[in-house]
C-alpha positions as YAML, in Angstrom:
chain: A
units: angstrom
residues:
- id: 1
  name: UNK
  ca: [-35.61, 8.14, 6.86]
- id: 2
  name: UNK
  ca: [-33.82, 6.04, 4.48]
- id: 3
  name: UNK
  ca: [-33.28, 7.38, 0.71]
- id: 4
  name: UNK
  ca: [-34.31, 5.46, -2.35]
- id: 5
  name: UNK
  ca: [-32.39, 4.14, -4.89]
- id: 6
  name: UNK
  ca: [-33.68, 6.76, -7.20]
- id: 7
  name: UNK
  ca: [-33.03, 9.62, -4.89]
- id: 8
  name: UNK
  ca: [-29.57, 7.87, -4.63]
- id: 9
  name: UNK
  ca: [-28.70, 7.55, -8.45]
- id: 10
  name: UNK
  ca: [-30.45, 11.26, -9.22]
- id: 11
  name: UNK
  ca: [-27.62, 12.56, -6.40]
- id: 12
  name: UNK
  ca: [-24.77, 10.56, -8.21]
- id: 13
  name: UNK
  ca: [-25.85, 12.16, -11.37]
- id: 14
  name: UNK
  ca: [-25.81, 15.80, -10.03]
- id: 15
  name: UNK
  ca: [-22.47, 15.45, -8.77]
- id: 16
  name: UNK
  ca: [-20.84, 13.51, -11.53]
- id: 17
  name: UNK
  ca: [-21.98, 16.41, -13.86]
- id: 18
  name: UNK
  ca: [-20.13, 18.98, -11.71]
- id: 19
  name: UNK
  ca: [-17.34, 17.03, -12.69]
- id: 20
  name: UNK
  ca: [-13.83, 17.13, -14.64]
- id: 21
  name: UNK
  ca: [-14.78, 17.60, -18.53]
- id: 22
  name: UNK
  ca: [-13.16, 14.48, -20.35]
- id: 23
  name: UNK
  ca: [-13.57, 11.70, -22.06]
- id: 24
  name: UNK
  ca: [-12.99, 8.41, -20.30]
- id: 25
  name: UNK
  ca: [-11.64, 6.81, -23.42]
- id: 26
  name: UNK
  ca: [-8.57, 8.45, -25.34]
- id: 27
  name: UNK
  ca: [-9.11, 9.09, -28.85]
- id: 28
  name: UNK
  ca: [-5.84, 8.33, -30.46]
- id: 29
  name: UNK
  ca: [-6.72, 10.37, -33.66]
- id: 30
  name: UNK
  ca: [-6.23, 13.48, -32.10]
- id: 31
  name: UNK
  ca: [-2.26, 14.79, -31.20]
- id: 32
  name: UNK
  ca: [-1.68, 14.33, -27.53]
- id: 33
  name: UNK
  ca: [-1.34, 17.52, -25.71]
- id: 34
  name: UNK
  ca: [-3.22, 15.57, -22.86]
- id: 35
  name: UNK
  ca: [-1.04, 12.90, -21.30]
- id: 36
  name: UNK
  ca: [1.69, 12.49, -18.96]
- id: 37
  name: UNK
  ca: [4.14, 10.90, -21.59]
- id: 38
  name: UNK
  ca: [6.74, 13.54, -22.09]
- id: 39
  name: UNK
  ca: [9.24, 11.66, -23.65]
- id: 40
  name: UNK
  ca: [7.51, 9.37, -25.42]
- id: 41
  name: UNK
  ca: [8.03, 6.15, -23.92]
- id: 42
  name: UNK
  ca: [4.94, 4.87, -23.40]
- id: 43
  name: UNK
  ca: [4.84, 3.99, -27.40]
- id: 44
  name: UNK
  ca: [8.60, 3.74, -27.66]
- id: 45
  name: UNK
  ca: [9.25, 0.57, -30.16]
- id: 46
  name: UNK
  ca: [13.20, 0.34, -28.35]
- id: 47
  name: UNK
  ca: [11.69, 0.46, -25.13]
- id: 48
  name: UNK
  ca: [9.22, -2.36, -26.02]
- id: 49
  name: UNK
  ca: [12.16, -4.02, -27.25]
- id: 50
  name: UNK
  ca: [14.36, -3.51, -23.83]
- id: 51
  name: UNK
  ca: [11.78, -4.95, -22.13]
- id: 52
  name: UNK
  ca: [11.43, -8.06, -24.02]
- id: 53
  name: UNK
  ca: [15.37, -8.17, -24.02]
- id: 54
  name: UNK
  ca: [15.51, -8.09, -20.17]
- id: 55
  name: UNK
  ca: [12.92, -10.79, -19.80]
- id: 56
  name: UNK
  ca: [14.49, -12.76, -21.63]
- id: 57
  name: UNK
  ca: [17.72, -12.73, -19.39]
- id: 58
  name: UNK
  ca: [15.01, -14.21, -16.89]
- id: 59
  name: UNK
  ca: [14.62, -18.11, -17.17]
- id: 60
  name: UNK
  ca: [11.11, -19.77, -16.46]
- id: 61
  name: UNK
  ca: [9.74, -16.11, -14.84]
- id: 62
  name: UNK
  ca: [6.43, -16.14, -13.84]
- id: 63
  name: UNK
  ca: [3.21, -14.12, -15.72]
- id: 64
  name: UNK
  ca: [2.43, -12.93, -11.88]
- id: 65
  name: UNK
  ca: [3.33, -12.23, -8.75]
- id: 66
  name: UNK
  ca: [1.05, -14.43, -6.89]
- id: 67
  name: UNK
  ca: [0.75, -12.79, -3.83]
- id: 68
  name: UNK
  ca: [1.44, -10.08, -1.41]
- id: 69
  name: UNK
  ca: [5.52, -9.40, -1.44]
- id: 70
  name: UNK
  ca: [4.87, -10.85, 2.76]
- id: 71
  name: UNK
  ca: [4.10, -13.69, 1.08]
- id: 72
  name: UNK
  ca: [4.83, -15.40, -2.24]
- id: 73
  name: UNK
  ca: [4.91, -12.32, -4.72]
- id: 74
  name: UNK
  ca: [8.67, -11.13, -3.78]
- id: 75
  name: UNK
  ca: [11.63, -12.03, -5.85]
- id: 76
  name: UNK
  ca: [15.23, -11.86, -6.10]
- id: 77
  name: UNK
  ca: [14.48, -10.17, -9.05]
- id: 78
  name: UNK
  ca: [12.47, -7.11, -7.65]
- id: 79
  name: UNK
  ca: [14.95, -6.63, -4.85]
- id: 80
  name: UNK
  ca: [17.56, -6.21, -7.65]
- id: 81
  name: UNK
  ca: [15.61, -4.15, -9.28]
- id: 82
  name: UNK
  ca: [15.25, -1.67, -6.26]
- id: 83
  name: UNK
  ca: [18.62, -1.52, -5.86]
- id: 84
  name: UNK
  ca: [19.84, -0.49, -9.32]
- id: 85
  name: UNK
  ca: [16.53, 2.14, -8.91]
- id: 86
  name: UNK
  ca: [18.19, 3.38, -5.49]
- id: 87
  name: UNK
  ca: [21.72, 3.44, -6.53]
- id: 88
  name: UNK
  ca: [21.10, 5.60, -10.11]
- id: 89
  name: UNK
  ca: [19.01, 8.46, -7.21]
- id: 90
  name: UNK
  ca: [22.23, 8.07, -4.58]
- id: 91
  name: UNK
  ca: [19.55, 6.92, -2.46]
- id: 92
  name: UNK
  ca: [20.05, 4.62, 0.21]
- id: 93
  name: UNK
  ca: [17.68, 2.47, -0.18]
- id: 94
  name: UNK
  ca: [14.05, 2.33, -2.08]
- id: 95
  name: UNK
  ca: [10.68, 0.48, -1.74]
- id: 96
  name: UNK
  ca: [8.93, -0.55, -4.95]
- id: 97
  name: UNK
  ca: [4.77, 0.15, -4.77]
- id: 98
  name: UNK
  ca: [2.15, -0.84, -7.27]
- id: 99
  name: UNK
  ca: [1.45, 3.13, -8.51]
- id: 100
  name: UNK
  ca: [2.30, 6.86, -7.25]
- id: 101
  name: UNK
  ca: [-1.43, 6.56, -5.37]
- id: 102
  name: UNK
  ca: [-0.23, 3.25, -3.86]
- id: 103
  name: UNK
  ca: [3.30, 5.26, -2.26]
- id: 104
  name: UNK
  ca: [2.26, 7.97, -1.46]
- id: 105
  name: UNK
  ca: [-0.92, 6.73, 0.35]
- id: 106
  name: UNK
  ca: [0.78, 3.95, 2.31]
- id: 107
  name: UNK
  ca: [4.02, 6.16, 3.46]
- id: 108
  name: UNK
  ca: [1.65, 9.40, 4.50]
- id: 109
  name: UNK
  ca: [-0.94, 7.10, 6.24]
- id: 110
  name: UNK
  ca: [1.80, 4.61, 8.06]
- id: 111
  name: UNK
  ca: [4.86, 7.16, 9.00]
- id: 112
  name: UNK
  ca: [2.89, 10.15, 11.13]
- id: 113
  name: UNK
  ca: [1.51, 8.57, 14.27]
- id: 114
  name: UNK
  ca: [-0.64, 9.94, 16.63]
- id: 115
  name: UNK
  ca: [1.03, 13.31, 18.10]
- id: 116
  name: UNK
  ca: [2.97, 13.68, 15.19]
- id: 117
  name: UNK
  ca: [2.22, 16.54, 12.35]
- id: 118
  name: UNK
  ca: [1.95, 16.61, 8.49]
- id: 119
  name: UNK
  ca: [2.14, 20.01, 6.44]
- id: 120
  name: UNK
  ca: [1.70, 19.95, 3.02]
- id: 121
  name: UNK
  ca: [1.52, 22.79, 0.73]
- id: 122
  name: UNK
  ca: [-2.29, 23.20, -0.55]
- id: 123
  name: UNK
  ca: [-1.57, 21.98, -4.26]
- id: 124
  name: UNK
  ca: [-0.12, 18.92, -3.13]
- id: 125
  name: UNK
  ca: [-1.69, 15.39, -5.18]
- id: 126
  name: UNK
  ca: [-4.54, 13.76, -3.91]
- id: 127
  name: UNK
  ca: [-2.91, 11.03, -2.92]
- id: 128
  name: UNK
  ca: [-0.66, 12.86, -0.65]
- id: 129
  name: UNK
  ca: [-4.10, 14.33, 1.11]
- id: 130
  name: UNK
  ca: [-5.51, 10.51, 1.14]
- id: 131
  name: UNK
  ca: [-2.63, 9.32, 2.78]
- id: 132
  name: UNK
  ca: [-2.48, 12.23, 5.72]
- id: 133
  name: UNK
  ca: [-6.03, 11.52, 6.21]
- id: 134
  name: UNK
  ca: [-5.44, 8.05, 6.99]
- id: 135
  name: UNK
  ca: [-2.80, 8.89, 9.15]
- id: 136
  name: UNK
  ca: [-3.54, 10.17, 13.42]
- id: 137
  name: UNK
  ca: [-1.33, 13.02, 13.17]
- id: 138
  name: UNK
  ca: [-2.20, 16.74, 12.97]
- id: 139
  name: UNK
  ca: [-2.94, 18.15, 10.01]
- id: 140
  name: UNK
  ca: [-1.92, 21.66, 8.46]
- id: 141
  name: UNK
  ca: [-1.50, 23.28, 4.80]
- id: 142
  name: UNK
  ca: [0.17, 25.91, 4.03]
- id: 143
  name: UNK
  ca: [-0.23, 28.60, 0.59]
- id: 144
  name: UNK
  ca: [1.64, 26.83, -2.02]
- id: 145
  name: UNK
  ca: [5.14, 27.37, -2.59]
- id: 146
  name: UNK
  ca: [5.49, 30.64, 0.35]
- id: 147
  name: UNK
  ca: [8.14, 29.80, 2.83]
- id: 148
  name: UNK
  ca: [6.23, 32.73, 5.37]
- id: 149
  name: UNK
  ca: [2.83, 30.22, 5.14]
- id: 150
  name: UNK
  ca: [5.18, 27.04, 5.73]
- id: 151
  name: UNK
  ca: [7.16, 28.68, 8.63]
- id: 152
  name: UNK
  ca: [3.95, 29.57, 10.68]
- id: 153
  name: UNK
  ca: [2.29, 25.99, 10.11]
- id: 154
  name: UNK
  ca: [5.95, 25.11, 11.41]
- id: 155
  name: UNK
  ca: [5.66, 26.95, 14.65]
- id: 156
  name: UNK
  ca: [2.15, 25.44, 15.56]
- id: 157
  name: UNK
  ca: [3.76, 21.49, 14.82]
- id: 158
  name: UNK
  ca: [4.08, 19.07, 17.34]
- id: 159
  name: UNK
  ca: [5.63, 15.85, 18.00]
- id: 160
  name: UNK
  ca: [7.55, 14.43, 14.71]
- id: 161
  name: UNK
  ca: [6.82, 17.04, 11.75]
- id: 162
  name: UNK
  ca: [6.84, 15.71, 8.04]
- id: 163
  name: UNK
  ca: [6.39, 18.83, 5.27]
- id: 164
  name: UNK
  ca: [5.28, 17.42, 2.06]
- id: 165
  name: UNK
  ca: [5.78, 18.79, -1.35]
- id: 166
  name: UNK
  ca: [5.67, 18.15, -4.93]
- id: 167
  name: UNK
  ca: [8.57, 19.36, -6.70]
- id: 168
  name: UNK
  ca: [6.71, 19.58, -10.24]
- id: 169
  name: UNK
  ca: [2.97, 20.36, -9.25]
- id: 170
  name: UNK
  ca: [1.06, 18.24, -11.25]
- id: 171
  name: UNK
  ca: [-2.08, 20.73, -11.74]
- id: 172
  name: UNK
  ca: [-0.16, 23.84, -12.35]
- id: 173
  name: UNK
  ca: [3.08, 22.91, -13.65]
- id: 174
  name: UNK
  ca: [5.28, 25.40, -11.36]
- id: 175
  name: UNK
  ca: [8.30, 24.55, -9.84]
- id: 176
  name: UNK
  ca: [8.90, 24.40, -5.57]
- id: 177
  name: UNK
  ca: [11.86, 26.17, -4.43]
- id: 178
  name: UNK
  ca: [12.74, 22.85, -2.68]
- id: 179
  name: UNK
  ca: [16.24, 24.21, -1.26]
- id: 180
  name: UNK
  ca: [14.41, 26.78, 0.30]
- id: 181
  name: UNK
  ca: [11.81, 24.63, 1.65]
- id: 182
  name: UNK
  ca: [14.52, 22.37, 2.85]
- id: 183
  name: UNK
  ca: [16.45, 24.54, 4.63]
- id: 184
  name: UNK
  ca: [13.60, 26.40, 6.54]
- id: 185
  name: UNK
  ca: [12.49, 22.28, 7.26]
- id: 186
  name: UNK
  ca: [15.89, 21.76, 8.63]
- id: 187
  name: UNK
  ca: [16.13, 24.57, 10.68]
- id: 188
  name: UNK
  ca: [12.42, 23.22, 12.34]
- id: 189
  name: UNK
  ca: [13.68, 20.00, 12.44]
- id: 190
  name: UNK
  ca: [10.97, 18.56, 10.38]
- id: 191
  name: UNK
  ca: [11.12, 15.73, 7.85]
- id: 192
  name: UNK
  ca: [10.67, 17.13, 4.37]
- id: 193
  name: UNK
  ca: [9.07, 14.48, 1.59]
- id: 194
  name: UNK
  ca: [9.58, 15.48, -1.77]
- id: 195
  name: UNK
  ca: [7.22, 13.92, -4.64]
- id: 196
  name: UNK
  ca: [9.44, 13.93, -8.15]
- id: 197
  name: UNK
  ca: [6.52, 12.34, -10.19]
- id: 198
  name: UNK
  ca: [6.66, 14.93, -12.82]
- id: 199
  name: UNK
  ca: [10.43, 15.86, -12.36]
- id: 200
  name: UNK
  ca: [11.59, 12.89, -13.64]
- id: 201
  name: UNK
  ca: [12.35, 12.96, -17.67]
- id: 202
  name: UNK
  ca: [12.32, 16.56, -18.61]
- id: 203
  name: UNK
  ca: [15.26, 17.10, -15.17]
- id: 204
  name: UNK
  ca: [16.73, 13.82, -16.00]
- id: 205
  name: UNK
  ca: [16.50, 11.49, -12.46]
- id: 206
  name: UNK
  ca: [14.95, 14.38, -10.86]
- id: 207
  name: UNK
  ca: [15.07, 17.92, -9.02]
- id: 208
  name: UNK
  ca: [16.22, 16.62, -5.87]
- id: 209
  name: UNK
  ca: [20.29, 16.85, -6.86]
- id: 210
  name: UNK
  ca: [23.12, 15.11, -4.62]
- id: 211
  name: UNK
  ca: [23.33, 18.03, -2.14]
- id: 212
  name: UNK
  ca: [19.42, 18.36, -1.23]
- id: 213
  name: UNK
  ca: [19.24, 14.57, -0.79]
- id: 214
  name: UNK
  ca: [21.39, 15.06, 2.30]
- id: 215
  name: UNK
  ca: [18.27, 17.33, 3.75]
- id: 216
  name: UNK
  ca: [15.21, 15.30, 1.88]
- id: 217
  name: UNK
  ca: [14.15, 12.61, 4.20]
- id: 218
  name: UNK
  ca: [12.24, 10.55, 1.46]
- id: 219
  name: UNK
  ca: [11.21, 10.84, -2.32]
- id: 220
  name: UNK
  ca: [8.55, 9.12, -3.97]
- id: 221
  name: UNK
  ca: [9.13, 8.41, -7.63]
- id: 222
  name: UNK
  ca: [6.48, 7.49, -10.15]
- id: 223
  name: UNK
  ca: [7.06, 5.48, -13.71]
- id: 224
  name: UNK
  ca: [3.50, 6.13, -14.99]
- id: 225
  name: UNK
  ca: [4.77, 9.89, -16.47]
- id: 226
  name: UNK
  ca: [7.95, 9.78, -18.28]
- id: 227
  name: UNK
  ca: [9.21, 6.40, -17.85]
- id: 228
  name: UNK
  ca: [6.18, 5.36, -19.82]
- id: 229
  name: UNK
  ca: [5.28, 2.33, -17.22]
- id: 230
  name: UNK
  ca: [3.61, 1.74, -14.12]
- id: 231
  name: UNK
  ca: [4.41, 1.65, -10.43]
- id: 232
  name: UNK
  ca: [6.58, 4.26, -7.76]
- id: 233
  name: UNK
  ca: [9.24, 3.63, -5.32]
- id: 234
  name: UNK
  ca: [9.64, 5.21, -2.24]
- id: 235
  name: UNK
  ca: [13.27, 6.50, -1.78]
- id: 236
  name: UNK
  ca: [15.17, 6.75, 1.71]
- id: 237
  name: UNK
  ca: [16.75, 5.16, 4.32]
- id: 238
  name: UNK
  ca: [17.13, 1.09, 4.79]
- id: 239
  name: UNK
  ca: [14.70, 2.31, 8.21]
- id: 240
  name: UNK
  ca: [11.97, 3.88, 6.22]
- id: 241
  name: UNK
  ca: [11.95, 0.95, 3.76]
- id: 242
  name: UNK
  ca: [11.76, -1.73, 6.49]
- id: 243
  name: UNK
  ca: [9.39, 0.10, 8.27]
- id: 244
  name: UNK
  ca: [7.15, 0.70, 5.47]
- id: 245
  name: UNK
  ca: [7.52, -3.29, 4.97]
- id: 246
  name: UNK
  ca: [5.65, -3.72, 7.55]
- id: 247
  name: UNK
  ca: [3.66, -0.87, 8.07]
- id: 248
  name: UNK
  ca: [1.84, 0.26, 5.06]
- id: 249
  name: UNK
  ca: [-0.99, -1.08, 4.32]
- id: 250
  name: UNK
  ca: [-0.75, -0.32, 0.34]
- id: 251
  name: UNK
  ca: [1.89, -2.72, 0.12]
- id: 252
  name: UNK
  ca: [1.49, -5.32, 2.41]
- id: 253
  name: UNK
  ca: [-2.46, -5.75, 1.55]
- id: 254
  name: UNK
  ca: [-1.85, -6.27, -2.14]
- id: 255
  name: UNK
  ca: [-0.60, -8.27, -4.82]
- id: 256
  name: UNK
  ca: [2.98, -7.53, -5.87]
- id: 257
  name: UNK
  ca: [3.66, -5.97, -8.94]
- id: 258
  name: UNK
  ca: [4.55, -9.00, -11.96]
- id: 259
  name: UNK
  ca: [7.45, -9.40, -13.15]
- id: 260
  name: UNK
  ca: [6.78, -7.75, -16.66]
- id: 261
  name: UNK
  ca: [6.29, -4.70, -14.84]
- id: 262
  name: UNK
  ca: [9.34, -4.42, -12.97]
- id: 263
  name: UNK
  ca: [11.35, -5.25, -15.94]
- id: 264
  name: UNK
  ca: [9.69, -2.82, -17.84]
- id: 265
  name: UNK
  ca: [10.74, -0.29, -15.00]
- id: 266
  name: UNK
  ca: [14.19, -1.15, -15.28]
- id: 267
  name: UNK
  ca: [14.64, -1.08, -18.93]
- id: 268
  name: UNK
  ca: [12.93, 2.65, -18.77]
- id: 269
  name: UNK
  ca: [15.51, 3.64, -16.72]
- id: 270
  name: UNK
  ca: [18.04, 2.27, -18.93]
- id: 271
  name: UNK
  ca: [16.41, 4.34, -22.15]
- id: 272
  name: UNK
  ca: [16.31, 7.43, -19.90]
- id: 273
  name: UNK
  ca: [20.32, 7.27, -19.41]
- id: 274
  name: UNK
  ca: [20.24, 7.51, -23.20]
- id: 275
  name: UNK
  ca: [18.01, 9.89, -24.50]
- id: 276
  name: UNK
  ca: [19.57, 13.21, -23.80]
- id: 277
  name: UNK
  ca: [18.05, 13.91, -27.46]
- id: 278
  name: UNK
  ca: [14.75, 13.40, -26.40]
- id: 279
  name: UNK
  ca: [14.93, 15.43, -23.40]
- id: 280
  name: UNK
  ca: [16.33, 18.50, -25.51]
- id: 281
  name: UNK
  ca: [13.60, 18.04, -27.82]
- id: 282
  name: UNK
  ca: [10.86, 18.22, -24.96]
- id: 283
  name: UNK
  ca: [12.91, 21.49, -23.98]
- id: 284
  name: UNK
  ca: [12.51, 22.70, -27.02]
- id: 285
  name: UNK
  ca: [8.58, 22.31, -27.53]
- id: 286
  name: UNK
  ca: [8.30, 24.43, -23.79]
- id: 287
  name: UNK
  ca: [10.27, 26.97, -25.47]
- id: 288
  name: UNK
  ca: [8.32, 27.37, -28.10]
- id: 289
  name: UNK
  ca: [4.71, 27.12, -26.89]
- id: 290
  name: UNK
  ca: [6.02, 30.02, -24.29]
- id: 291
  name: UNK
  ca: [7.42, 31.91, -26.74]
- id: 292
  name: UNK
  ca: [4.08, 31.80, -29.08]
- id: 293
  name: UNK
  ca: [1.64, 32.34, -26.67]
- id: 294
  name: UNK
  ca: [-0.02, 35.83, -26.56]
- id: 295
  name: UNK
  ca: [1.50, 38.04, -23.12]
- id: 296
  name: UNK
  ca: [-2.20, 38.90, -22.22]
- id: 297
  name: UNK
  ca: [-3.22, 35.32, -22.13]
- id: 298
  name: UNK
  ca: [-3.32, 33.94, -18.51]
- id: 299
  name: UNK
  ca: [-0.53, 31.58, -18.29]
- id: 300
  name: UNK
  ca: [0.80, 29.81, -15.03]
- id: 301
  name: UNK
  ca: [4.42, 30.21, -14.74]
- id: 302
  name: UNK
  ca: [5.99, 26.97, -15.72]
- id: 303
  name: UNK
  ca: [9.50, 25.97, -17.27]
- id: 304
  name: UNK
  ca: [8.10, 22.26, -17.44]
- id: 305
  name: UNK
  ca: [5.81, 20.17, -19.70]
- id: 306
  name: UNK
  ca: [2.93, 21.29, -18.14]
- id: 307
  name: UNK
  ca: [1.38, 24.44, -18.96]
- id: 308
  name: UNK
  ca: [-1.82, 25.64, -17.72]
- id: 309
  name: UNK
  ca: [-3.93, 28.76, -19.14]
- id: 310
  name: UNK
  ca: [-6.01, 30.11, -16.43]
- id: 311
  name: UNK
  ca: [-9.83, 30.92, -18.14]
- id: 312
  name: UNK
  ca: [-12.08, 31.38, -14.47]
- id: 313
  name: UNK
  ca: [-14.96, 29.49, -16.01]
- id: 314
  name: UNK
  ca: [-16.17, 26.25, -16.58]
- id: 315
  name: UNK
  ca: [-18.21, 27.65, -19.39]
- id: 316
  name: UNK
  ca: [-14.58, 28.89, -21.70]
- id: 317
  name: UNK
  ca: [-12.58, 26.23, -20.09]
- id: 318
  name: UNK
  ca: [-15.10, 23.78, -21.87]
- id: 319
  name: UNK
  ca: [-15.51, 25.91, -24.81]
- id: 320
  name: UNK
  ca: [-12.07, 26.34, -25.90]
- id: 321
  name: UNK
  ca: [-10.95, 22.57, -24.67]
- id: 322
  name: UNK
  ca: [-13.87, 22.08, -27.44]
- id: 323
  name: UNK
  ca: [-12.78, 23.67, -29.82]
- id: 324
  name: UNK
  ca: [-9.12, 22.53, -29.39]
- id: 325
  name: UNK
  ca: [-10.33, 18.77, -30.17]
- id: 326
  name: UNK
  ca: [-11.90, 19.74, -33.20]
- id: 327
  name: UNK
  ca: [-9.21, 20.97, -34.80]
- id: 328
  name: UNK
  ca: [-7.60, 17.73, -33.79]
- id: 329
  name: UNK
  ca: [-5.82, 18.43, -30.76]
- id: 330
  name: UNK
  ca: [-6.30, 16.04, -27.37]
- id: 331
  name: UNK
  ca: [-6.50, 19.19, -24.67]
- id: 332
  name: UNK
  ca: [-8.86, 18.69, -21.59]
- id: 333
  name: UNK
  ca: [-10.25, 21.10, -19.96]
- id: 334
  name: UNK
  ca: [-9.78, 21.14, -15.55]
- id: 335
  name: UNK
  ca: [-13.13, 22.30, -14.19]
- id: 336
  name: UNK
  ca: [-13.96, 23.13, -10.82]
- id: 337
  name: UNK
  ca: [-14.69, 21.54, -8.54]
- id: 338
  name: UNK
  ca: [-11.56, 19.28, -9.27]
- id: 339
  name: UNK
  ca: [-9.69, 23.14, -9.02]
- id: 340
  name: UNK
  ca: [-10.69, 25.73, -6.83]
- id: 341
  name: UNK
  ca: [-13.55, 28.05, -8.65]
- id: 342
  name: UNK
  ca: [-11.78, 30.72, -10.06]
- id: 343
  name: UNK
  ca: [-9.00, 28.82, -11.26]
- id: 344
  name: UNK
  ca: [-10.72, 26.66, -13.89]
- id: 345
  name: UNK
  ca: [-8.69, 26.05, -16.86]
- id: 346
  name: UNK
  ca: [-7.39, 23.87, -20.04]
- id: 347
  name: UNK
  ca: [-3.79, 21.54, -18.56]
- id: 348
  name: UNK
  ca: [-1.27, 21.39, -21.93]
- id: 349
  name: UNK
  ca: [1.13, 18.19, -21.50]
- id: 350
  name: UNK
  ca: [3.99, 18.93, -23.86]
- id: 351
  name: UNK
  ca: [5.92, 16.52, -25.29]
- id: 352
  name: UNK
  ca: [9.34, 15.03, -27.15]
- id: 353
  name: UNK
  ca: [7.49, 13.78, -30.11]
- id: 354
  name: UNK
  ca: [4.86, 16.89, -30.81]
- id: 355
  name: UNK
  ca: [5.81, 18.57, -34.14]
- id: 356
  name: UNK
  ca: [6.33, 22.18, -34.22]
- id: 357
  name: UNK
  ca: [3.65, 22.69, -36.53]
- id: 358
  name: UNK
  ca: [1.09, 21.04, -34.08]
- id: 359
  name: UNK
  ca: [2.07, 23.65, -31.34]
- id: 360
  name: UNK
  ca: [1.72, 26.43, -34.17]
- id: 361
  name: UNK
  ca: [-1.62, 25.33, -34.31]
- id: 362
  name: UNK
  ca: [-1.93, 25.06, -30.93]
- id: 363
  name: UNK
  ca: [-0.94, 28.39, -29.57]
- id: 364
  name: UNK
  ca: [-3.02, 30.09, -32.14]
- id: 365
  name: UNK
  ca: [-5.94, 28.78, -31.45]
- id: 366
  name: UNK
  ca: [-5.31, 29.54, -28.10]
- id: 367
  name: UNK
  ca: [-4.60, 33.35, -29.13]
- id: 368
  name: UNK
  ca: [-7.44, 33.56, -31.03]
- id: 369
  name: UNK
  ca: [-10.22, 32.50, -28.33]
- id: 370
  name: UNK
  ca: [-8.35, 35.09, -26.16]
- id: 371
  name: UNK
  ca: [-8.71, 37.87, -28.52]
- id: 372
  name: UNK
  ca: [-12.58, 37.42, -29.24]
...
């Protein structure tokens, strides 16, 4: 029997309540504890100006692409780009895509062919999981971050094997013991895929240093966290990035990314060269929310911007995320089902710019709704 529209909407409703806890619009009064910017690019004024400096080295560019890169939307210009991008991560080559979702879902749903196998470690992104799901190849996860778990998905692989990994998780904050990971990968001969998106900033160009990029296979890099722009490139071999050319779907099947954006990627990069200060300051703020924060409070172990303090209820994740706002802070709480139940929580983004006094605030508040 077909539904009704009603029964349709009341089912949307039910499920969007059971959702993440957040406003859709950002309220720029409070102090950001919320977003991805660590180093504070996305407002930077010298950034802004970069960008206009660099198109301005551009006669009679256009406002758009146009098209698909296959077709009218490629340039001289974005090939350059790529090139400087790939040459400043000793990478052989590199693929620009319209956003990290865009990469990561058109290499994982384009590269594993029937046969072939994908193992990705349980807390890898959603786009990641998108992208495996699109592909035909087997499918297994392993327990995040234990080489044991990886190493008897490993055994059960077939045909080409790809192991995918984040090496900043995005949720939790941890770090992956990539060289670990790498070597047990090599010695399997799988592929290993390595997403930086929240590496890059706080560990300068990234995680993945000059001798694990000899066993990394590919690395997808994101400029929508602390490059303060928009768009990824895929990282690898000149192979991988023809291949992905003319293979996935997320790039061929859209229009290119305009030149203001690419220009606004390479002018990040340029700032992030220069802003070793920044990037001390950012290590600085970790050091101290860590070092304020109460020892019986929950806390995911994290060295990076993103901490996470574990509560095991929607209910206190939404109380103290609540309560957090009020006093003027921009914390959001992570409920479940969008984490596993048990595991609900409030995600702190820590940045360059945050004032000490603001994390004061921050971590007492925090040690307070522990204590009652």
């Amino acid at each position: 029997m077909v539904k009704s529209k009603e029964f349709i909407r009341e089912k949307l409703a039910e499920r969007a309540g059971a959702g993440t806890y957040r406003s859709l619009k950002p309220d720029n009064t409070l102090v950001d504890f919320c977003s991805n910017d660590y180093l504070g690019f996305a407002g930077s004024h010298e950034l802004k100006s970069k960008i206009e400096i660099e198109l301005s080295k551009r006669l009679f560019i256009k406002n758009g692409a146009t098209g698909s890169r296959l077709l009218a939307g490629n340039s001289d210009y974005t090939e350059e780009t790529e090139r400087f991008i790939s040459a400043l991560h000793n990478s052989e080559a590199g693929l620009l895509f319209n956003s990290g979702y865009d990469a990561n879902l058109g290499l994982f749903s384009s590269l594993p062919q029937r046969g072939d196998t994908i193992i990705l470690d349980e807390l890898a992104h959603a786009s990641i999981i998108d992208g495996a799901r699109l592909s035909f190849a087997n499918r297994y996860t392993f327990k995040h971050n234990d080489l044991d778990s990886l190493e008897e998905k490993l055994r059960l692989a077939k045909g080409i094997c790809y192991v995918a990994i984040e090496s900043v998780y995005s949720m939790d904050g941890d770090t992956a013991p990539i060289a670990a990971i790498a070597k047990l990968a090599e010695r399997f001969g799988a592929a290993l895929i390595v997403d930086e998106a929240h590496a890059v900033g706080l560990h300068g160009l990234g995680l993945v240093d000059e001798q694990l990029q000899k066993q990394v296979f590919a690395r997808v890099i994101t400029f929508g966290k602390a490059l303060g722009c928009h768009g990824a490139i895929v990282l690898g071999s000149n192979e991988l990035r023809q291949y992905l050319i003319n293979y996935a779907r997320s790039f061929i099947y859209t229009t290119a990314a305009s030149p203001h954006q690419v220009a606004a990627v390479k002018a990040a990069y340029e700032l992030l060269l220069n802003s070793k200060s920044e990037i001390e300051m950012l290590e600085n703020n970790i050091r101290l929310f860590k070092q304020n924060v109460n020892t019986n409070i929950s806390l995911i172990q994290s060295d990076n911007a993103i901490q996470c303090v574990i509560l095991k209820s929607n209910i206190k994740a939404k109380a103290i995320a609540a309560e957090l706002q009020n006093n003027g802070l921009d914390v959001r709480a992570i409920l479940s089902p969008t984490v596993a139940p048990g595991s609900e929580r409030i995600r702190i983004c820590l940045h360059s710019f945050n004032k000490t006094n603001d994390i004061i605030l921050l971590t007492n508040i925090i040690n307070k709704f522990a204590d009652a």
